[in-house]
VOBA-1610 file (N, C-alpha, C; in pm, whole numbers, padded with zeros to 5 digits, always signed):
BEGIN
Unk-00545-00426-00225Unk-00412-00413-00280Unk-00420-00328-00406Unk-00337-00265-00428Unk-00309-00163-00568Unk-00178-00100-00559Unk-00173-00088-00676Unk-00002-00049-00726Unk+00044+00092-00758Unk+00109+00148-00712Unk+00215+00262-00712Unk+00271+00291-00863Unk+00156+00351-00942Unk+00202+00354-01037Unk+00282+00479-01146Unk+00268+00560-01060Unk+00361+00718-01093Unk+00455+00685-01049Unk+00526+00614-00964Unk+00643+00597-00960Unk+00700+00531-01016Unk+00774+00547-01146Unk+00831+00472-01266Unk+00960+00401-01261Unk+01041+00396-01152Unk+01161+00376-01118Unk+01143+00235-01039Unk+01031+00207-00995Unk+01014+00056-00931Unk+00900+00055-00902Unk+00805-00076-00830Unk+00748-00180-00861Unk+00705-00147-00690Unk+00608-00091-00643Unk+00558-00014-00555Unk+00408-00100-00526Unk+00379-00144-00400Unk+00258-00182-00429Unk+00191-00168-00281Unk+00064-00130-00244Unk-00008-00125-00105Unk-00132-00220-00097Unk-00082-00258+00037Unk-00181-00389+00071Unk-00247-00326+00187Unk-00362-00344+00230Unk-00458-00297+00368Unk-00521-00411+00407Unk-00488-00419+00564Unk-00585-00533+00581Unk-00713-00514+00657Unk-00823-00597+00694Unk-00944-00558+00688Unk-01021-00655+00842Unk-00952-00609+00918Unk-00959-00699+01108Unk-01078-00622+01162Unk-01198-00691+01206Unk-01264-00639+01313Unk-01197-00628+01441Unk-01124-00702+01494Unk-01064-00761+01644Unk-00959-00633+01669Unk-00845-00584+01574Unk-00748-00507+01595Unk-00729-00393+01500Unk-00663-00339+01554Unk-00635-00172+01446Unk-00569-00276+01326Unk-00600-00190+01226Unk-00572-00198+01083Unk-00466-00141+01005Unk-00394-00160+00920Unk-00235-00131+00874Unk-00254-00107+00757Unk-00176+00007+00688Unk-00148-00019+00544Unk+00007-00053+00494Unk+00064-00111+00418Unk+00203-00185+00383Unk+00172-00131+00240Unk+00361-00076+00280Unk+00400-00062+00108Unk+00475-00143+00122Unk+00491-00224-00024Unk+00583-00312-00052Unk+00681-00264-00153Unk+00753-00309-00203Unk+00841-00278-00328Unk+00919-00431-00376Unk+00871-00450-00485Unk+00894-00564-00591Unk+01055-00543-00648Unk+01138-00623-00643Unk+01273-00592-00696Unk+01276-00718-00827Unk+01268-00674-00919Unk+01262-00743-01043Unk+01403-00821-01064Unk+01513-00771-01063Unk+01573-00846-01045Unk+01616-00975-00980Unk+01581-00935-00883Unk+01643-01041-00773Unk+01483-01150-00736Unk+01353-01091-00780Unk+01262-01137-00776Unk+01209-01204-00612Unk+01247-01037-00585Unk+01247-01027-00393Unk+01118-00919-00384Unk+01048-00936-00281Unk+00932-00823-00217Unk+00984-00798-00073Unk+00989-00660-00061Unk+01032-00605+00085Unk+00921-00500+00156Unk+00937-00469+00240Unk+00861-00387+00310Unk+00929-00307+00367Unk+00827-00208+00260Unk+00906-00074+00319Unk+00873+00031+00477Unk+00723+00032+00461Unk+00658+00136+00576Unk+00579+00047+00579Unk+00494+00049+00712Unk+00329+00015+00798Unk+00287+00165+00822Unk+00201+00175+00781Unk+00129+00294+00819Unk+00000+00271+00911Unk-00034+00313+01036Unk-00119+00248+01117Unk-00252+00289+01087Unk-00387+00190+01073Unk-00471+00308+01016Unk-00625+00218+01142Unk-00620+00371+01226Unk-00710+00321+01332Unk-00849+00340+01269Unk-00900+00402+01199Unk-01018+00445+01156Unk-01125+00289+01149Unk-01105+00154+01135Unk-01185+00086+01107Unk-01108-00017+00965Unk-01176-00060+00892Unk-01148-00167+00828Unk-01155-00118+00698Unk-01043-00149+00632Unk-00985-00079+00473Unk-01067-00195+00393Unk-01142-00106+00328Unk-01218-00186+00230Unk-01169-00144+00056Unk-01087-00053+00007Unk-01096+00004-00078Unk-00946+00035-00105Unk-00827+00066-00171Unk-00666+00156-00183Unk-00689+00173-00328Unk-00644+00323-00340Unk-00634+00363-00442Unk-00461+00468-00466Unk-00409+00505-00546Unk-00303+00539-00559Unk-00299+00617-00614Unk-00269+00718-00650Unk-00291+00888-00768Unk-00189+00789-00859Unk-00237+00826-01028Unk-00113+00783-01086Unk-00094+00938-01166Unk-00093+01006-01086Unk+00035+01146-01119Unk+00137+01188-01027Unk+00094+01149-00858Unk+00178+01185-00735Unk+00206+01016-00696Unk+00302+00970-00686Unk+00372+00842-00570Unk+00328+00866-00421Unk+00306+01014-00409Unk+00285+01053-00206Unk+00169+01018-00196Unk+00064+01003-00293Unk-00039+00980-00235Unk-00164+00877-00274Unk-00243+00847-00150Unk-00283+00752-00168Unk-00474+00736-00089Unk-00521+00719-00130Unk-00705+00722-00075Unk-00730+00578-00016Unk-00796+00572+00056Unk-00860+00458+00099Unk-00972+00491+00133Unk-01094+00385+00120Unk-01218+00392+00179Unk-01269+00247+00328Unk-01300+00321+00384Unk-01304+00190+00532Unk-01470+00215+00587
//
């Protein structure tokens, strides 16, 4: 998990999960401070193997590294 942090306008965060058995996903979430709600925004499908690592540029919001 790690947080979306160039994007200054909200509360951005990516979770990867880490399955031998099935393909593997990455989830953005977005934190609404107000209402003190978490939604989901995208699944991004990630066949490569098992996300061990998310990292986030904190100058670009588009982008994002993982190591598996």
């Amino acid at each position: 998990m790690c947080s979306i942090q160039a994007d200054e306008n909200s509360h951005k965060f990516v979770v990867g999960t880490c399955s031998l058995s099935t393909q593997n996903e990455i989830h953005m979430l977005n934190f609404a401070e107000d209402t003190n709600r978490v939604d989901l925004l995208h699944v991004f499908p990630f066949p490569e193997g098992e996300i061990w690592d998310l990292k986030a540029s904190p100058y670009n919001h588009e982008i994002l590294s993982c190591s598996y």
